[in-house]
Phi, psi and omega in degrees: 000156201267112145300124221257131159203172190311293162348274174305325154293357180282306198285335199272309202291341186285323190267003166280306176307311199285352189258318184295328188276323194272024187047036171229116170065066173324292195297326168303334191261337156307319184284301177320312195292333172296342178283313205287316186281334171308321177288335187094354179283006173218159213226149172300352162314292187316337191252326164298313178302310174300288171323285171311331155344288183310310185309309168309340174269284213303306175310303170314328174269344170286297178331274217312320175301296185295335173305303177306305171294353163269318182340299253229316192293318193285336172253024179263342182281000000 
């Protein structure tokens, strides 16, 4: 069981939001915060936060894909 202290949830959701913002390895760190909340060290706040992360990142690589693929369409006509 996860010692549960201020500290420590302070620290895991910061380097966890933070792993999530720079993009790196996204879908891990998203699993990891269900561990931390399955453990009780992150609360479903904690988890809305971490989710919207994701989603921006995830929203932002669906853009960036369709901008290439008209891209591609346009110069392919």
């Amino acid at each position: 069981m996860a010692i549960k202290s201020k500290a420590r949830h302070d620290l895991t959701l910061r380097s966890i939001k933070r792993e999530i913002a720079a993009g790196r390895d996204v879908a891990y760190w998203l699993d990891r915060t269900y561990v931390h909340l399955d453990s009780g060290l992150l609360t479903e706040d904690d988890i809305a936060e971490v989710e919207a992360l994701a989603q921006a990142y995830y929203d932002a690589l669906d853009a960036e894909d369709k901008a290439n693929a008209e891209e591609i369409t346009k110069i392919g006509v």
